[in-house]
N, C-alpha and C positions, 0 to 999 in steps of 0.2 A: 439436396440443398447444400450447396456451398455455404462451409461456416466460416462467421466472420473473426478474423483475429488479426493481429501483428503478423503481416508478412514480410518478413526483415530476409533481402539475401545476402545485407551485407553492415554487419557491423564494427567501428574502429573507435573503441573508446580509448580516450588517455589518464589513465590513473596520476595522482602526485607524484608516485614513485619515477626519479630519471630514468628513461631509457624503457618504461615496461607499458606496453603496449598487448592490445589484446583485440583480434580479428575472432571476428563470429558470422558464420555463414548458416543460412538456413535457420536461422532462430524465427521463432514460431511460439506464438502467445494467443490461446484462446479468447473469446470475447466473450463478455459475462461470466467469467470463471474465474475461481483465485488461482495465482500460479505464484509459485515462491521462489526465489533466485536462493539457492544458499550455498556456500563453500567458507573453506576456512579465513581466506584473506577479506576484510571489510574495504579497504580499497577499491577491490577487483565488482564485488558487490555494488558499492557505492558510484562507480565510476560507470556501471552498468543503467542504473535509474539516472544518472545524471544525461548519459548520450540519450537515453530513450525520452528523456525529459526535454530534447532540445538542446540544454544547456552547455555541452562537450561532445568532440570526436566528432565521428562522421556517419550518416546512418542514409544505408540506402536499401529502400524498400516502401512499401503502402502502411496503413492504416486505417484496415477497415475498407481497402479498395481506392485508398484516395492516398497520391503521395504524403507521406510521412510529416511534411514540413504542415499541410493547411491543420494539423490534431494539434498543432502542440498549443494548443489555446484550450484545449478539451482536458488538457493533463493537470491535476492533482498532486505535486510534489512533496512530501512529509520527510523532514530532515531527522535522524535520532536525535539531534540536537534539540529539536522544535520543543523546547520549554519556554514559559511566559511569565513573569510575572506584573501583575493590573489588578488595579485598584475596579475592572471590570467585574460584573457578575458573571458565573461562569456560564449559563443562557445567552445574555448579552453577547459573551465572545464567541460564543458558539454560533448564534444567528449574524455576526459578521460575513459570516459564508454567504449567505442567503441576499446581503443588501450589496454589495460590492459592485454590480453593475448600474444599481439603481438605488443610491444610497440616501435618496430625496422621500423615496418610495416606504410607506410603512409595509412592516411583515404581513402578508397573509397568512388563511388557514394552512396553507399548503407549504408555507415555511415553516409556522412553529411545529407542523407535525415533523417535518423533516429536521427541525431541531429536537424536537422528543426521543423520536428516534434513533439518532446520532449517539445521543444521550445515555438512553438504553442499550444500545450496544457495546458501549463502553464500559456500562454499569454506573455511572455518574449521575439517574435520574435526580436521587434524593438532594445532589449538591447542587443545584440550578439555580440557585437563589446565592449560593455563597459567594463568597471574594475571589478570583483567583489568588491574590495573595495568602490567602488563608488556605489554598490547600498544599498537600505533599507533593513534591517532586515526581512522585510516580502519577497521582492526580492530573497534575498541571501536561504531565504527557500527554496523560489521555485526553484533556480537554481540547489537546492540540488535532488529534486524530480524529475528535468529534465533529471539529469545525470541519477538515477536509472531508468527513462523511460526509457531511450537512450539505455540502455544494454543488454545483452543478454537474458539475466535471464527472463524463462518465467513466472515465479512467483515472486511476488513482494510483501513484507509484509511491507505496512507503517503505524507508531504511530502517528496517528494526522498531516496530513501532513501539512496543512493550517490552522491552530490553532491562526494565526498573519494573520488570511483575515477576509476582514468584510462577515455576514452573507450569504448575497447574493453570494457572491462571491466562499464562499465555495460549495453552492450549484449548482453554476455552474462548478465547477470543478469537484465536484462527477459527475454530469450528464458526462462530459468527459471521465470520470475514467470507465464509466461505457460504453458508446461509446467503449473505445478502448479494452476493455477487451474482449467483442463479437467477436475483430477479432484476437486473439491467444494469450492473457495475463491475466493468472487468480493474480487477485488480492485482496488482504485480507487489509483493513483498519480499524484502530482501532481508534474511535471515541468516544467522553464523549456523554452520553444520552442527547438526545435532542435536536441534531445538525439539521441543516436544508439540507436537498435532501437525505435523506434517503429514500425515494422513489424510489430514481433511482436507487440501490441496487438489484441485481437480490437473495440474500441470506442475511438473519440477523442472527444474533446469538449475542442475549444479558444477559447480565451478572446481575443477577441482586443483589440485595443489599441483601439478605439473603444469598446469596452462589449459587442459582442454575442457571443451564443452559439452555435457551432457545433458538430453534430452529427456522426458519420459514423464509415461505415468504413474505418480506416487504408488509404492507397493503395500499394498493391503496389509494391515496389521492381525493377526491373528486373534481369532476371538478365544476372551478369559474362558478359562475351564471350567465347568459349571461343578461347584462342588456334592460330594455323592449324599 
């Protein structure tokens, strides 16, 4: 069976930087699996989710079997930037994901669970009643990353989502990221080299510091030594 992913032969993003340009041939993104874009420049990163996002460069290739241009309505964008501050509850802003087509429309069962959910992955169940103005900076991140879970969009392209968590932390969030994508969410995150659970990635693609593009599957970390 032919598996389904981003079949890109040809990509031409345009970073801020004058003059620097970056062609990717043969880039390949599994479906339903997490895959992590990482290298040392944020640019080259960001300018990567931005063309696959539609929004920049030039991208030629399918999506799933169907040209590239009829998905980007499917896509999921998550800025590092993406903080909020509202006098919303942070439920409330979360289930925005949910009404945005049909904003007349009350939630269903099948939203607030998808808002639960969201929640829980993030680890923010306990705060769902609270203000977004009342939480932390690194909170307010994740509330941002709950909403894009929340949504419909089966593809979801995030820039460093948890960039304001400590180490450990973020590695347990990829482990999650990478859970929920096995059951119908392919997801593309873009991460600085040398983050920690990169392992739990079923796809890498790193950028590296001369220009070129590397493909491959995440290398098995070695298991701890079981003491005597």
């Amino acid at each position: 069976m032919l598996e389904l992913a981003y079949d890109i032969q040809q990509l031409h993003t345009c970073p801020p930087s004058p003059g620097c340009h970056q062609q990717c041939h043969g880039l390949r993104i599994p479906a339903n699996r997490l895959t992590l874009i990482v290298g040392p420049d944020s640019h080259r990163r960001r300018a990567m989710l931005d063309t696959l996002a539609g929004q920049q460069g030039q991208v030629c290739g399918q999506l799933f079997g169907q040209p590239l241009s009829r998905g980007q309505s499917t896509i999921a964008r998550l800025g590092a930037d993406s903080t909020t501050h509202s006098r919303l509850r942070l439920g409330d802003f979360v289930m925005q994901a949910r009404s945005r087509q049909h904003w007349l429309a009350r939630p269903q069962a099948i939203d607030h669970e998808a808002v639960s959910q969201a929640l829980l992955t993030v680890g923010l169940s306990d705060l769902a009643q609270q203000k977004l103005g009342t939480l932390t900076a690194t909170q307010r991140q994740l509330a941002c990353l709950a909403q894009k879970l929340a949504s419909h969009a089966p593809v979801l392209l995030l820039d460093d989502p948890a960039n304001l968590q400590a180490h450990a932390s973020r590695a347990a969030l990829l482990r999650k990221l990478a859970a929920l994508a096995l059951h119908g969410r392919t997801i593309v995150c873009a991460l600085p080299d040398n983050q920690p659970g990169q392992q739990y990635a079923h796809w890498l693609i790193r950028l590296t510091a001369d220009g070129r593009l590397l493909q491959n599957m995440p290398e098995p970390q070695p298991a701890p030594a079981m003491a005597a």
